[in-house]
C-alpha positions as CSV (number, residue, x, y, z in Angstrom):
1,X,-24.0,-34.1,0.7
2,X,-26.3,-34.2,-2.1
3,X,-24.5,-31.6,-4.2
4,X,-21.4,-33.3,-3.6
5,X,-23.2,-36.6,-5.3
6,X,-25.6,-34.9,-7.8
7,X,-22.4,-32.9,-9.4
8,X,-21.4,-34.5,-12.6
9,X,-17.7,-32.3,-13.4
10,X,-15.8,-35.0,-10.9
11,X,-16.2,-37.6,-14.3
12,X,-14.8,-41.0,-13.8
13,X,-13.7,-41.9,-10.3
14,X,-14.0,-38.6,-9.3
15,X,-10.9,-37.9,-10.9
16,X,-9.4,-35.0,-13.8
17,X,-12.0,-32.2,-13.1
18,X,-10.4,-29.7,-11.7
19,X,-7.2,-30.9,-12.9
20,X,-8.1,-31.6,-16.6
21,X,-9.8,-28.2,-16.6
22,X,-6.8,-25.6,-14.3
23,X,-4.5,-27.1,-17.3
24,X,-6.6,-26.7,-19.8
25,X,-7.5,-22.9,-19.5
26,X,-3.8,-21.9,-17.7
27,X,-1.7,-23.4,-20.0
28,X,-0.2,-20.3,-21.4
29,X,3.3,-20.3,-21.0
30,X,4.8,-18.4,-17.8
31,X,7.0,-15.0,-18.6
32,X,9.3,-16.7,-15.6
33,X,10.0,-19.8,-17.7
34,X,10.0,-17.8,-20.5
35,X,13.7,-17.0,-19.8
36,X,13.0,-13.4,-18.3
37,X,15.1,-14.5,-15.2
38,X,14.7,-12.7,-11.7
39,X,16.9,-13.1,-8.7
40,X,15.6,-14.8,-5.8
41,X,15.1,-11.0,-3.2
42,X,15.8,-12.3,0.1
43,X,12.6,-12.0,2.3
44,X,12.7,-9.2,5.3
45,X,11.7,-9.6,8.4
46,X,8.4,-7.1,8.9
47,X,9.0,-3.8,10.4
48,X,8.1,-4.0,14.4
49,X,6.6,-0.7,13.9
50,X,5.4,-1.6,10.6
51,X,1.3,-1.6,11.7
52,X,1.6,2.0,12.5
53,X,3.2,3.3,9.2
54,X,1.0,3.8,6.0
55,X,2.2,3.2,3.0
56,X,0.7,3.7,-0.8
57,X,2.2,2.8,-4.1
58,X,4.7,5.0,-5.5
59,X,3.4,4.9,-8.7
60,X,-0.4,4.7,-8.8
61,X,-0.7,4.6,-12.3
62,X,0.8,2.3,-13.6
63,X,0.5,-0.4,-10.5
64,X,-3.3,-0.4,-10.1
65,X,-3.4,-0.5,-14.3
66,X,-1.2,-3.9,-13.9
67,X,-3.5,-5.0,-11.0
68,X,-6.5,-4.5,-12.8
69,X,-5.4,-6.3,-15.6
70,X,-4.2,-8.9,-13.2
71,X,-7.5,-9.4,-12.1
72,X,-9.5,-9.7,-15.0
73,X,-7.0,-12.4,-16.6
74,X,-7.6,-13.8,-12.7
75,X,-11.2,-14.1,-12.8
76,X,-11.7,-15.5,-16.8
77,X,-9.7,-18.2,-15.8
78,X,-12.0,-19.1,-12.7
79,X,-14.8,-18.6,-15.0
80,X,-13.2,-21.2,-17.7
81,X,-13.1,-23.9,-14.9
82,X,-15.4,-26.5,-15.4
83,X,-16.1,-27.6,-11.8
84,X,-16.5,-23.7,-11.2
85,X,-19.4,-23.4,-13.7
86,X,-21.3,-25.9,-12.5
87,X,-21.4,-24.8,-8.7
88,X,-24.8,-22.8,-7.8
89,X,-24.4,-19.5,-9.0
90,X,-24.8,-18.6,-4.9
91,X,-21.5,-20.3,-4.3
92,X,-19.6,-18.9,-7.8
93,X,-20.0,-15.8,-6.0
94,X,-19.7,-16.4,-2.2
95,X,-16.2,-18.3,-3.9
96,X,-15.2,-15.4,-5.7
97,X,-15.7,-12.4,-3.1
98,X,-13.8,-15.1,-0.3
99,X,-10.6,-15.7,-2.9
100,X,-10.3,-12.8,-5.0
101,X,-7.2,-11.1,-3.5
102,X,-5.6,-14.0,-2.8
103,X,-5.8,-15.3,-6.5
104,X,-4.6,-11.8,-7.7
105,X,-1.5,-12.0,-5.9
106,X,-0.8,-15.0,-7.1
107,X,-1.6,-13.8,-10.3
108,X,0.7,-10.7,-9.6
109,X,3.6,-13.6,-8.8
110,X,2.9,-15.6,-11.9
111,X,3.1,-12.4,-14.2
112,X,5.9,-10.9,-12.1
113,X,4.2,-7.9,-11.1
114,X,6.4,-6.0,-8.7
115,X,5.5,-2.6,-6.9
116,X,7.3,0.2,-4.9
117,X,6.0,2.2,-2.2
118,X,6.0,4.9,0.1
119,X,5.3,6.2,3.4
120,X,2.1,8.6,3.3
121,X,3.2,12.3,4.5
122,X,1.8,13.5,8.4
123,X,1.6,16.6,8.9
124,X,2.4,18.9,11.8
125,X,-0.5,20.4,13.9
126,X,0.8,23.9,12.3
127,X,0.4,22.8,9.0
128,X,-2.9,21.5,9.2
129,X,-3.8,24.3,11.0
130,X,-2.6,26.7,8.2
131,X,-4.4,24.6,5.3
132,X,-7.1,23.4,7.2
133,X,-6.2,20.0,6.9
134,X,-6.5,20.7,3.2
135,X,-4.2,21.8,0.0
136,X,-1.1,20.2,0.8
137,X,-2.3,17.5,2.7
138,X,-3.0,16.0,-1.3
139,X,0.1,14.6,-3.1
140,X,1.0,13.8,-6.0
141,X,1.0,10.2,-4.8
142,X,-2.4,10.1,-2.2
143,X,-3.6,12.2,0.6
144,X,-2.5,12.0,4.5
145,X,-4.2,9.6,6.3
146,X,-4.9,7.4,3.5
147,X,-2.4,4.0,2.8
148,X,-2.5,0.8,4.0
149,X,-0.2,-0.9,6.6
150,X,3.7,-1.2,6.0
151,X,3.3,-4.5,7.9
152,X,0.5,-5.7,5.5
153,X,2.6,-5.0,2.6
154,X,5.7,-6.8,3.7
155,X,3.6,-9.8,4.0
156,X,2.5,-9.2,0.1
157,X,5.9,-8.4,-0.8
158,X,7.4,-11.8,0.6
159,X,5.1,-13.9,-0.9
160,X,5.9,-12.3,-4.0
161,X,9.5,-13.0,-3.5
162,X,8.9,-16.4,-2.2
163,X,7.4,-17.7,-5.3
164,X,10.0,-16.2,-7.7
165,X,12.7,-17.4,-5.5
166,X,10.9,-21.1,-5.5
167,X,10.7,-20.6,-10.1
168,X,7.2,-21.9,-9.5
169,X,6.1,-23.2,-12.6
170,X,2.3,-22.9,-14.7
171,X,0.8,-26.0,-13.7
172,X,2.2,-25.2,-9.7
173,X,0.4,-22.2,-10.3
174,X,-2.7,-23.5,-11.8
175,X,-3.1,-26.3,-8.9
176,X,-2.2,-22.8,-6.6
177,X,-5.2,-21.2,-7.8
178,X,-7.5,-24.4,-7.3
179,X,-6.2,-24.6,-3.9
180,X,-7.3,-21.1,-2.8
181,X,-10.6,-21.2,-4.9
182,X,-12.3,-24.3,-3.6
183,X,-12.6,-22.8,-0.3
184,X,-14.9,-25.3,1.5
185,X,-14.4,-22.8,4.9
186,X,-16.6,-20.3,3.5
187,X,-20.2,-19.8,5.8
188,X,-23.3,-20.7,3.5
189,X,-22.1,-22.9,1.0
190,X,-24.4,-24.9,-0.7
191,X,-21.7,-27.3,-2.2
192,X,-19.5,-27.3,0.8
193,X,-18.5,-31.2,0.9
194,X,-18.0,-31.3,-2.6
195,X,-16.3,-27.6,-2.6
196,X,-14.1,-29.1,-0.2
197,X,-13.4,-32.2,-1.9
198,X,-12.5,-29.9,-5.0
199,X,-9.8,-28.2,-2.8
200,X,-8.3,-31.5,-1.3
201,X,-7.8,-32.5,-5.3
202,X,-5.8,-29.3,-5.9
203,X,-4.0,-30.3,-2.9
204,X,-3.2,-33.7,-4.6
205,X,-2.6,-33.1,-7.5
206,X,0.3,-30.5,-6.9
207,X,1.8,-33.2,-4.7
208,X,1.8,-35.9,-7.3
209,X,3.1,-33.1,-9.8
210,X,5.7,-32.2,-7.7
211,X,6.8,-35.6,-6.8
212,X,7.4,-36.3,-10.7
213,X,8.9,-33.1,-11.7
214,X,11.0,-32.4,-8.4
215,X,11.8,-35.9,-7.7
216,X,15.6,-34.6,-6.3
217,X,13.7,-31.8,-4.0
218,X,11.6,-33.7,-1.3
219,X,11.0,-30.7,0.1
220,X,9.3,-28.9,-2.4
221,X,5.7,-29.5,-1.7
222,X,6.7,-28.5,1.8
223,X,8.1,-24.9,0.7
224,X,4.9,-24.7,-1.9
225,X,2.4,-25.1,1.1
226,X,4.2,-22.5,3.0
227,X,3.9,-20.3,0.3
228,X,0.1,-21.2,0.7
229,X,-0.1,-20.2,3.9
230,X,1.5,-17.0,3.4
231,X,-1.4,-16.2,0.6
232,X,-3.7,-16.9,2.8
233,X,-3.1,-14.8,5.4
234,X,-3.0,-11.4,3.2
235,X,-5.8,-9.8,3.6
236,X,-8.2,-8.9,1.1
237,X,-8.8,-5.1,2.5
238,X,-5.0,-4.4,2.2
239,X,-5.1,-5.6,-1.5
240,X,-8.3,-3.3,-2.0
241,X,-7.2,-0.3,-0.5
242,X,-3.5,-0.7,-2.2
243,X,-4.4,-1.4,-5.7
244,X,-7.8,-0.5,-6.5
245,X,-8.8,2.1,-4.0
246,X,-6.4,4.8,-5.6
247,X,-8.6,4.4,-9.0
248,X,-12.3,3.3,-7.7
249,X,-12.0,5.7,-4.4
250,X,-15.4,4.8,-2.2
251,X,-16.7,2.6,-5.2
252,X,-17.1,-1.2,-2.9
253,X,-15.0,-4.2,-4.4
254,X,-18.4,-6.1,-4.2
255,X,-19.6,-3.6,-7.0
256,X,-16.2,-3.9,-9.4
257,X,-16.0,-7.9,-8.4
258,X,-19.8,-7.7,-9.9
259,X,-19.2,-6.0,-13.0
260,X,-15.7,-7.4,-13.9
261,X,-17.1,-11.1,-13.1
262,X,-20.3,-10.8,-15.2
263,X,-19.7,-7.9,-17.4
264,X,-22.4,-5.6,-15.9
């Protein structure tokens, strides 16, 4: 594809763009190997009835604050790779609205950003009748009716603890984040060959890591693309309407992604 040849960020041989530049910008030492240690959670099996409960975060506050912050360290370091920059400014965008959650919560795993929740209250026919589905249907924590699925957050929830339970480390991470940016699957790319090549790098390059650092665990790569898979299955609506929603209520992502992203 002529984007694909006309890009200059793949240097020699096509080699060290996206790797020279994840490392570059990412290389702030991880809190986890940092010596803050955390105990591998065993991962539960989601709830069978799970789709029909709601959930929200049991405290608001201080979660979506984390999140927020989460995301903006998220998106400077997409912004401070170099293959990144020099996409059309069409596809920097289309990139970042397709990968956004998925890069948070894998920014939430690096910074070990945990969360509780709880179920949303229902009410009885009688008491909406008596408040007209007002008053007390608002809680301290969200109103009835609002929340996202139990199911949904289960999934978020192991991933979360199936990185700390794998002690990924900052360059895993960084070649984590490559993976699920270059997302050549995305309709109306303008770079998509070369997007994808981007992505099969990432893929690559965590291999080759792995293979140096992990030389007694052959399965590591193995456990580090299921983790993958896992990320990219949660969706980005669920991450929206857990973290954000409480604090930007009807404001759209698209809008916040747009002011965060270019400072407007």
């Amino acid at each position: 594809m002529a984007c694909f040849d006309s890009c200059q960020c793949l240097g020699e041989r096509g080699q060290r763009s996206i790797l020279y530049s994840i490392l570059k910008n990412d290389n702030q030492p991880n809190q986890h190997s940092q010596g803050r240690a955390r105990l591998a959670v065993p991962q539960q099996q989601a709830c069978s009835c799970g789709s029909k409960k709601k959930v929200v975060l049991l405290s608001p506050q201080t979660t979506c604050k984390a999140a927020s912050a989460a995301l903006l360290k998220t998106l400077k370091f997409v912004k401070n790779v170099l293959c990144f920059r020099e996409l059309p400014a069409e596809d920097q965008l289309q990139l970042v609205r397709n990968s956004w959650a998925q890069l948070l919560v894998l920014g939430m795993a690096q910074d070990l950003i945990d969360f509780e929740t709880m179920e949303t209250p229902e009410l009885s026919m009688l008491q909406n009748i008596l408040t007209s589905g007002q008053g007390r249907q608002e809680t301290a924590h969200g109103r009835s009716g609002q929340g996202v699925s139990l199911t949904d957050v289960q999934g978020i929830k192991m991933f979360l603890n199936k990185c700390w339970g794998l002690d990924i480390s900052t360059k895993e991470y960084a070649y984590l984040k490559g993976a699920i940016l270059f997302n050549p699957d995305i309709a109306e790319l303008r770079c998509q060959s070369y997007i994808q090549a981007l992505q099969g790098e990432a893929h690559q390059a965590l291999n080759e890591y792995v293979q140096v650092t992990h030389r007694r665990d052959a399965t590591r790569f193995t456990k580090l693309f299921i983790a993958l898979s896992m990320l990219r299955s949660i969706n980005a609506n669920v991450v929206a309407g857990l973290f954000f929603k409480p604090v930007i209520g009807t404001v759209s992502m698209n809008e916040l992604l747009l002011e965060m992203f270019y400072g407007k």
